[in-house]
C-alpha positions as CSV (number, residue, x, y, z in Angstrom):
1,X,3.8,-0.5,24.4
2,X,3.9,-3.2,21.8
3,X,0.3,-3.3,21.4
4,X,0.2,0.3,20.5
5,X,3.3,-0.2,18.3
6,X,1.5,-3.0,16.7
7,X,-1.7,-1.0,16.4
8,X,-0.6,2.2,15.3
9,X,2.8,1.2,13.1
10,X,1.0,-0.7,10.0
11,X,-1.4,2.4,9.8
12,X,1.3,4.7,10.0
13,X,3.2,3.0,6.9
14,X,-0.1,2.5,5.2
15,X,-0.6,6.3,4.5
16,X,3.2,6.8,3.8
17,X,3.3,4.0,1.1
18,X,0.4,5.6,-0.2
19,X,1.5,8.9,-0.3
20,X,4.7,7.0,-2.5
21,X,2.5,5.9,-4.5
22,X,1.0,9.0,-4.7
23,X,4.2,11.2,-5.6
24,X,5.1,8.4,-8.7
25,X,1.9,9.5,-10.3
26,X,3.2,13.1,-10.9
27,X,5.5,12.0,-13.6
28,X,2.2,12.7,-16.1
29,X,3.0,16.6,-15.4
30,X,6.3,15.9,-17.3
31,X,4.1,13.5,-20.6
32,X,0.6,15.1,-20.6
33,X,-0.4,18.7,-21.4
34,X,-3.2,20.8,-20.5
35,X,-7.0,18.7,-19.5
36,X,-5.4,15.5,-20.9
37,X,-3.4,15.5,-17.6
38,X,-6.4,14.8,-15.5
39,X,-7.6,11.7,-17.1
40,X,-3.7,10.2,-17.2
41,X,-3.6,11.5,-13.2
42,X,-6.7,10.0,-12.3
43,X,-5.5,6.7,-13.7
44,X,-2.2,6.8,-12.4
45,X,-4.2,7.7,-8.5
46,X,-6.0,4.5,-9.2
47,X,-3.8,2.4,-6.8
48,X,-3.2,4.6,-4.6
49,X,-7.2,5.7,-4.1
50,X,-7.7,1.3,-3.9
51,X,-5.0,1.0,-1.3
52,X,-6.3,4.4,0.4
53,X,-9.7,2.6,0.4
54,X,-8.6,-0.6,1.8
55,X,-6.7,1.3,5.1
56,X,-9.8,3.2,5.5
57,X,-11.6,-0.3,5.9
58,X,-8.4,-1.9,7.7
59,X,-8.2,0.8,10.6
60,X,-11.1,-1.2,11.8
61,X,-10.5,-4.7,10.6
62,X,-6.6,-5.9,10.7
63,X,-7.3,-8.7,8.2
64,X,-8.4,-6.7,5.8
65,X,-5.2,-4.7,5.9
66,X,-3.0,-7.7,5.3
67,X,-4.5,-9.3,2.5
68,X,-5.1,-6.3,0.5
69,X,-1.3,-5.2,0.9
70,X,0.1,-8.5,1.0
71,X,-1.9,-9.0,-2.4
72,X,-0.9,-5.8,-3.8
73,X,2.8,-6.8,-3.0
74,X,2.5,-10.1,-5.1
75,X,0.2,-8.5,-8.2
76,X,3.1,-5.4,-8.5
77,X,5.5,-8.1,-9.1
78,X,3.5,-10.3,-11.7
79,X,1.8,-7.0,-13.2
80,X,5.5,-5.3,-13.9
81,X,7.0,-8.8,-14.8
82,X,10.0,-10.3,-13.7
83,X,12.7,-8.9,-16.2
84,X,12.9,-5.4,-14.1
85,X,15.8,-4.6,-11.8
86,X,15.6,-5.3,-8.4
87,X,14.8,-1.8,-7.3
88,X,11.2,-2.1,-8.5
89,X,10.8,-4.7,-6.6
90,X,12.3,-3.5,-3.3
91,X,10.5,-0.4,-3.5
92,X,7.0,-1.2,-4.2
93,X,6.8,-4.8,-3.3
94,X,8.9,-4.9,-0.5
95,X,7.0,-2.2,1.7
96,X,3.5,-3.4,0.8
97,X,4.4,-7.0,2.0
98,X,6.3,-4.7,5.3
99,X,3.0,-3.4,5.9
100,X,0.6,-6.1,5.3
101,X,3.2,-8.3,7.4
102,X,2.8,-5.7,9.6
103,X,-1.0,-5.9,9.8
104,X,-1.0,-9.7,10.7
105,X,0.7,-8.9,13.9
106,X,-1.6,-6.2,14.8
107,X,-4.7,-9.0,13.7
108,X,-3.0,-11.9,15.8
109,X,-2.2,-9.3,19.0
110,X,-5.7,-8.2,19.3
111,X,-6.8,-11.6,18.4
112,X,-4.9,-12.9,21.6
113,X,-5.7,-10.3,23.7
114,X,-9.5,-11.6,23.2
115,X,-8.9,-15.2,23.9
């Protein structure tokens, strides 16, 4: 039960951050008009295609999973600075570093079951 939970549970949170991610791009509908909307969309995807990437890759490979979110998690905060409310923080940061946290478990649990 808590190898499943452990497998499936950082996946599972993966693709919902992402789809997060996702819905915060759609604020260009409300600056951009007409074909200048796909080049600000496409750019505003851009983390959320990278992290969409790196879950594709961490299905398979636990590690991969962790560092990628866990370093997303640390970038947001130094790429948005440090003067923002606390809110960005807790909702970017703090489920990236939920689900990367999250993919160390599943690495060391399937790491122990080997030994």
């Amino acid at each position: 039960m808590i190898k499943k939970f452990l497998y499936l549970s950082p996946r599972i949170l993966s693709i919902l951050f992402i789809l997060l991610l996702a819905m915060f791009s759609l604020d260009v509908f409300n600056e951009y008009q007409g074909i200048s909307v796909i080049p600000a969309l496409l750019m505003h995807l851009l983390p959320a295609m990278a992290l969409a990437l790196a879950v594709i890759i961490a299905w398979k490979w636990d590690l991969v999973g962790a560092i990628v979110f866990l370093g997303f998690a640390a970038w947001y905060i130094f790429a948005v600075g440090l003067d923002r409310h606390w809110s960005w923080y807790v909702t970017i940061s703090l489920p990236s570093a939920i689900v990367g946290c999250l993919f160390i478990a599943s690495w060391l649990q399937r790491k122990k079951n080997r030994i």
